[in-house]
C-alpha positions in Angstrom: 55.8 147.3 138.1 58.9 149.5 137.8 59.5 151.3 135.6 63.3 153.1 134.3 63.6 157.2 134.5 63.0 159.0 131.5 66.4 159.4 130.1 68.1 159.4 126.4 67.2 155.9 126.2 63.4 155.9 127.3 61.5 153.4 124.6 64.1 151.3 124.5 63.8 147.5 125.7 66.7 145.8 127.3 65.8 141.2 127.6 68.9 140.5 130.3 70.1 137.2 130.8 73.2 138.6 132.6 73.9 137.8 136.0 76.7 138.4 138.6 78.3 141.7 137.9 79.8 142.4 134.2 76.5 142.0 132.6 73.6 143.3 135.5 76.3 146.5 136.0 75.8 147.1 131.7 72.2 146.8 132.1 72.1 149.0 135.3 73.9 152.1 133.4 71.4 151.7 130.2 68.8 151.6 133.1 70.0 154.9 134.6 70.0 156.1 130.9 66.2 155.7 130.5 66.1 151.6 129.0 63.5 149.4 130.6 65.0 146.1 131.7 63.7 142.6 132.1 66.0 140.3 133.9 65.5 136.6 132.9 66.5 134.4 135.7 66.5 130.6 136.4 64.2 129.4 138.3 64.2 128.9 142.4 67.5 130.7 142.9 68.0 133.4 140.3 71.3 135.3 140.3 73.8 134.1 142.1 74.6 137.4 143.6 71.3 136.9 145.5 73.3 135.2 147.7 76.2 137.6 148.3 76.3 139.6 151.3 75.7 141.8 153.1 72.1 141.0 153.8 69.6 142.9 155.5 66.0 141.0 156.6 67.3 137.9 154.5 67.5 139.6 151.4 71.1 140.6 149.6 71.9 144.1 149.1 75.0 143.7 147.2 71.9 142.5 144.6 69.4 145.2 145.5 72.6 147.9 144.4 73.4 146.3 140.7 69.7 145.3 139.7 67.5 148.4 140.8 64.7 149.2 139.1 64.9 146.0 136.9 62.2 143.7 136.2 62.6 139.7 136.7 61.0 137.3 135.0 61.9 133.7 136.0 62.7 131.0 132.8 63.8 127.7 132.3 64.8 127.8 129.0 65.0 124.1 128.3 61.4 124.0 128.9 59.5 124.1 125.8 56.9 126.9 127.3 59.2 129.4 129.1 60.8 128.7 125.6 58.4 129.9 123.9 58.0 133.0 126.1 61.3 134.4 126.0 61.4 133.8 122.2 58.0 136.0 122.3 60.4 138.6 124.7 62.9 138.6 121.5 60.5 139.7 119.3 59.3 142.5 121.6 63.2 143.5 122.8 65.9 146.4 121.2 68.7 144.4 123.3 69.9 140.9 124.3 72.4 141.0 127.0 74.5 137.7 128.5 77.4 136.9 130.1 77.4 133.6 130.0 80.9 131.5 128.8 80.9 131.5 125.2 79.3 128.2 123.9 76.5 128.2 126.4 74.1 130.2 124.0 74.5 127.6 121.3 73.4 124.9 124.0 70.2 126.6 123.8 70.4 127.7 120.3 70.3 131.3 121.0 73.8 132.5 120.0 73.3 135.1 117.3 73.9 133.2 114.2 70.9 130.9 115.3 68.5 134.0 115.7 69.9 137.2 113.9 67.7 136.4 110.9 64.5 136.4 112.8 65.4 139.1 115.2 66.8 141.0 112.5 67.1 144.3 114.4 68.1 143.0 117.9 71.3 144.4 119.1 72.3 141.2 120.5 75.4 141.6 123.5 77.9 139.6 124.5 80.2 140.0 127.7 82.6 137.3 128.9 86.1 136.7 130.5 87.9 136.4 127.3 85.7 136.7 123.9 84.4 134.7 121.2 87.4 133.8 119.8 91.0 133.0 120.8 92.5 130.0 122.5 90.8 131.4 126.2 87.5 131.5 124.3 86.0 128.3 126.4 87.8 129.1 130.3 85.7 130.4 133.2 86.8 133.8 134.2 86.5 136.2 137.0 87.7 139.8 137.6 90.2 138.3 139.8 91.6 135.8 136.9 91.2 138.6 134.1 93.2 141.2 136.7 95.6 138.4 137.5 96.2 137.7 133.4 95.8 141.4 132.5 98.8 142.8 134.4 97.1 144.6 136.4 97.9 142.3 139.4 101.6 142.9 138.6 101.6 146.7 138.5 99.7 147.2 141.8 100.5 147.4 145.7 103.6 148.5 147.5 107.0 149.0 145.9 109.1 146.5 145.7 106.4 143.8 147.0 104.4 141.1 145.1 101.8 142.5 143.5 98.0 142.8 144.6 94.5 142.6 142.9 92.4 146.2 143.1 90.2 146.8 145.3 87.0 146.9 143.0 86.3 144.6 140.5 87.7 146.7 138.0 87.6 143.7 135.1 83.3 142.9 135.7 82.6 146.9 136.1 84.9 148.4 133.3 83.6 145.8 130.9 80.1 146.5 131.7 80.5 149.9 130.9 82.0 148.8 127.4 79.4 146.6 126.9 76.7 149.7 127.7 78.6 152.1 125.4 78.9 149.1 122.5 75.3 148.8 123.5 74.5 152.5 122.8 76.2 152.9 120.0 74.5 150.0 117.8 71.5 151.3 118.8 72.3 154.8 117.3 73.6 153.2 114.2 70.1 151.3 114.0 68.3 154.5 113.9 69.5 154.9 110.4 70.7 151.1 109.2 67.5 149.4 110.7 69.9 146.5 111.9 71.2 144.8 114.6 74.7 144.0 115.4 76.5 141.6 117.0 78.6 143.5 120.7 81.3 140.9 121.3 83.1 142.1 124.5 85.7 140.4 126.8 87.2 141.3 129.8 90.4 141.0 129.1 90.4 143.2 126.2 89.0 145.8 127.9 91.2 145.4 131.0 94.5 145.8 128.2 93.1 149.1 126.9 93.1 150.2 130.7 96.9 149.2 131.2 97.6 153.0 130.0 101.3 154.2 130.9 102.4 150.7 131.7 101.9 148.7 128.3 102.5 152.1 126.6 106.3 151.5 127.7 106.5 147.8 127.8 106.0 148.1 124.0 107.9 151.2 123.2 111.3 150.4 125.3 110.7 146.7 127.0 110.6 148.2 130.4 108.4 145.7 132.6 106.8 147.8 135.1 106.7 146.8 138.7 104.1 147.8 141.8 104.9 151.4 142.4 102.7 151.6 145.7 100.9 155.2 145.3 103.2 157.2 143.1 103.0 157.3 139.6 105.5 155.4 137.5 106.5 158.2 135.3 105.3 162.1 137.1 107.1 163.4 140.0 105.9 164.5 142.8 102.7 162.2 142.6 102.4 160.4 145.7 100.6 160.2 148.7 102.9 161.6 151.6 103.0 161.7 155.2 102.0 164.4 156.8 101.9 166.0 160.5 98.5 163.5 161.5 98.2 161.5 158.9 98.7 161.0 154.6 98.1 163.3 151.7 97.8 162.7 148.2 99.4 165.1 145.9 99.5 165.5 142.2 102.2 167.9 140.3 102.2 167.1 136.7 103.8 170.2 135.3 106.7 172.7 135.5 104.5 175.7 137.1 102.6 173.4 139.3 105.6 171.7 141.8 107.1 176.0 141.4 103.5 176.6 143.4 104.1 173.5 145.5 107.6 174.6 146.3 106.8 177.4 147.2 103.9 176.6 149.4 105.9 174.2 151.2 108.7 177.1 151.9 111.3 175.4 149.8 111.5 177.4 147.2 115.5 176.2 147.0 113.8 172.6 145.1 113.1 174.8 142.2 116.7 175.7 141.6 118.2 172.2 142.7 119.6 170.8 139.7 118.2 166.9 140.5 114.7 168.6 140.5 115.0 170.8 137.4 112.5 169.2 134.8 110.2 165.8 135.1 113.0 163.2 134.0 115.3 164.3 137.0 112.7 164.5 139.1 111.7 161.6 138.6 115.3 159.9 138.5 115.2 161.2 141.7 112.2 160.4 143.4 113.0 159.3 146.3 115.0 161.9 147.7 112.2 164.2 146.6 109.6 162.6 148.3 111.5 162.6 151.6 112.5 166.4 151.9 108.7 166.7 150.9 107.5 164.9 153.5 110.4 166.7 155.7 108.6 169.9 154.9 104.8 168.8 155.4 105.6 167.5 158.8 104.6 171.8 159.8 101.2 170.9 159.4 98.5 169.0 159.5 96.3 166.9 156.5 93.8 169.9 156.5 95.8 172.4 156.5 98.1 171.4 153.7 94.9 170.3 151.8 93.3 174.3 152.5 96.8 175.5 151.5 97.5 173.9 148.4 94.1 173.9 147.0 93.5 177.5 147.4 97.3 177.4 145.3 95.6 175.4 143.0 97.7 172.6 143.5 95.6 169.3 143.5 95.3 168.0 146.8 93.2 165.7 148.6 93.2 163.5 152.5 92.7 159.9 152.1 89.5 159.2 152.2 88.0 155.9 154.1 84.8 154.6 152.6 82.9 156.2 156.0 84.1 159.7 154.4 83.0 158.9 150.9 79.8 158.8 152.1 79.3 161.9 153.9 81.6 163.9 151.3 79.5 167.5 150.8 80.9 167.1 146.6 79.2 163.6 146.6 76.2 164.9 148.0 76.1 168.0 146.1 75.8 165.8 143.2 73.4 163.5 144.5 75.6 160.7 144.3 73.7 158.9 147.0 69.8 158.3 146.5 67.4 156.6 148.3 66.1 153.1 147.9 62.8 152.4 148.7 62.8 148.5 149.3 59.4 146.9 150.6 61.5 144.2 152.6 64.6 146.4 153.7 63.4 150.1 153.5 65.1 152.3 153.0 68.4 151.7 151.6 70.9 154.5 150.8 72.9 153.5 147.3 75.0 155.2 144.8 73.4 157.3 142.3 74.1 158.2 138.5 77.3 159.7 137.5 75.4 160.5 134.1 74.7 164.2 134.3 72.4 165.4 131.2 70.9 168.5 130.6 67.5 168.5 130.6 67.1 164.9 132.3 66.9 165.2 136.0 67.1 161.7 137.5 64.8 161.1 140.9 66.3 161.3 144.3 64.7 157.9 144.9 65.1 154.9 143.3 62.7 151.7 142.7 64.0 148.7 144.3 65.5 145.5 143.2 63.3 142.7 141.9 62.0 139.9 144.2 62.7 136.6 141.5 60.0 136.6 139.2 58.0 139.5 140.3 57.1 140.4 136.7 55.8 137.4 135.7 51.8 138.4 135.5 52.5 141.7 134.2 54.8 140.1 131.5 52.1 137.0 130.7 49.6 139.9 130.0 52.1 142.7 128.4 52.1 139.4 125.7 48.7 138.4 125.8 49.1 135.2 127.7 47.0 134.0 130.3 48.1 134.2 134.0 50.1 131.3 135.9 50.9 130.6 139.1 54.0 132.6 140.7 57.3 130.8 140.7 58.2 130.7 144.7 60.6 133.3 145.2 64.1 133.6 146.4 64.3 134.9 150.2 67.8 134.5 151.9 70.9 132.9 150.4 70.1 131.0 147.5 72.4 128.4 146.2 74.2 129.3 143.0 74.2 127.1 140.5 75.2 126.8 136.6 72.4 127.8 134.4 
């Protein structure tokens, strides 16, 4: 048995029927925060992302990183028993959390109008693609479809190209992070109302609320932005730039900070040129700014310029690969990578909280990922039922399917 860190949210009990990534990632950050989890999953395959790569001795550590320290119970709940045990889970449970399509809950008669009377303190959560309501309510959804319908697509990659999805999946991990702080704060309302509420979040709504600068002028002046490649649409210098062995990124969002970077660049004649002299020309003249910089950081290399500006206090940073990420000494210093201790693939080194709370010290090691239905005898008893047979588990790729 697992069990979560003691953290702000110790005591509390989180019933998961999420699976993929919006929904397991809200869970994992209550998780981190002290919440006990039990994932729910369907029998003989669980969640899908059991199957995503990479994989190490047939098991899927793309899973083991988003469901550590979980529980898993496996439940079919059109069958009247395993009914009848995750309705006793309910009863015992703070939190609900799914992400199934809106609709699929009332197949089982388990959306919260069905159940908020007898549960009536369950904070009951809700993540999908686009919401409960609205004429997207009923279409499948993916980051990829909420980044493409967002914007975000048409905002990102190089200038003057077609536009590119992110890198992450920006849509499943900044929804789950809405979800968790929903999540959090109906359960901080509770401690005084003694009720429940119903978290309603979709992706797409949170991926608007993320489109910052760009919908901010679309709506005040009409201006459709376009991919800007690295530099930011509105600041001057704020780019990543070429330098004697390779790229820099460089931030200057103020008057006295590009006077520091002229000057540590030995032009100090761009603070008197009259195209640089405030923001708006700056920017109005990007382009030529960007090559006399890039003229001038030719003299030295990425780590020099990076020593140099930084002890200026100009920020400043090399561009980082994901092999450097890892063995960053500010990463590690944080204990942003803890150990794993997984019975079938060791040792596994994974992220680690970016939740830093005084007086809660998280452990350098972390309890692994569930096998499917590894919970299910200490569940049966935790409720006073007798013991059954183990579901088979899940070893290898499993074959998604629709619950």
């Amino acid at each position: 048995m697992t069990t979560a860190p003691r953290g702000p949210l110790a005591g509390v009990r989180i019933l998961d029927l999420s699976r993929v990534l919006a929904g397991p990632y809200c869970t994992t950050l209550l998780w981190e925060l002290g919440a006990e989890v039990l994932k729910v999953e369907q029998p003989g395959h669980g969640d899908d992302t059991r199957a995503f790569p990479p994989f190490q001795q047939g098991e899927s550590v793309y899973f083991a990183s988003i469901n550590r320290g979980k529980r898993s119970l496996a439940l079919d709940l059109k069958n009247a028993d395993d009914r009848r045990v995750f309705e006793e889970l309910l009863g015992r449970s703070d939190v609900l959390v799914e992400n199934f399509r809106p609709g699929t809950m009332e197949h089982f008669n388990l959306h919260y109008e069905a159940i908020k009377n007898r549960y009536p303190s369950l904070v009951y959560a809700s993540v999908s693609g686009f919401g409960h309501t609205g004429p997207y309510r009923d279409l499948p959804a993916y980051d990829l479809i909420v980044q493409a319908l967002g914007g975000m697509i048409s905002i990102n990659g190089e200038e003057g190209g077609q536009g590119v999805r992110l890198g992450v999946s920006l849509g499943d991990l900044a929804a789950g992070t809405f979800a968790a702080l929903a999540i959090a704060s109906a359960l901080y309302e509770r401690r005084a109302s003694g009720k429940g509420r119903f978290i309603d979040i979709a992706m797409l709504d949170v991926q608007t609320m993320l489109l910052e600068s760009a919908l901010v002028r679309q709506l005040a002046t009409g201006e459709t932005q376009t991919p800007t490649g690295s530099r930011h649409p509105v600041i001057t210098p704020f780019d990543v730039f070429a330098a004697k062995d390779g790229r820099i990124a460089i931030g200057c969002a103020n008057e006295k900070l590009f006077d520091v970077l002229c000057d540590a660049l030995e032009r100090p004649a761009f603070k008197t040129d009259p195209r640089y002299d405030n923001i708006y020309l700056r920017f109005a003249n990007h382009v030529a700014l960007k090559e006399e910089i890039e003229e001038a950081l030719k003299a030295k290399t990425v780590a020099e310029w990076v020593a140099l500006l930084r002890e200026r206090g100009v920020p400043a940073a090399p561009i980082h690969t994901m092999a450097d990420v890892v063995n960053d000494p500010q990463l590690q210093a944080r204990d942003m990578f803890v150990t794993v201790k997984d019975p079938e693939m060791g040792d596994l080194t994974m992220t680690g909280s970016a939740f830093k709370i005084s007086g809660y010290a998280p452990s350098p090691t972390r309890p692994p990922a569930p096998n499917l239905d590894e919970a299910r005898a200490d569940v049966l008893a935790e409720l006073g039922r007798p013991a059954e047979q183990k579901r088979k588990r899940v070893k290898g790729p499993a074959r998604p399917q629709i619950w």
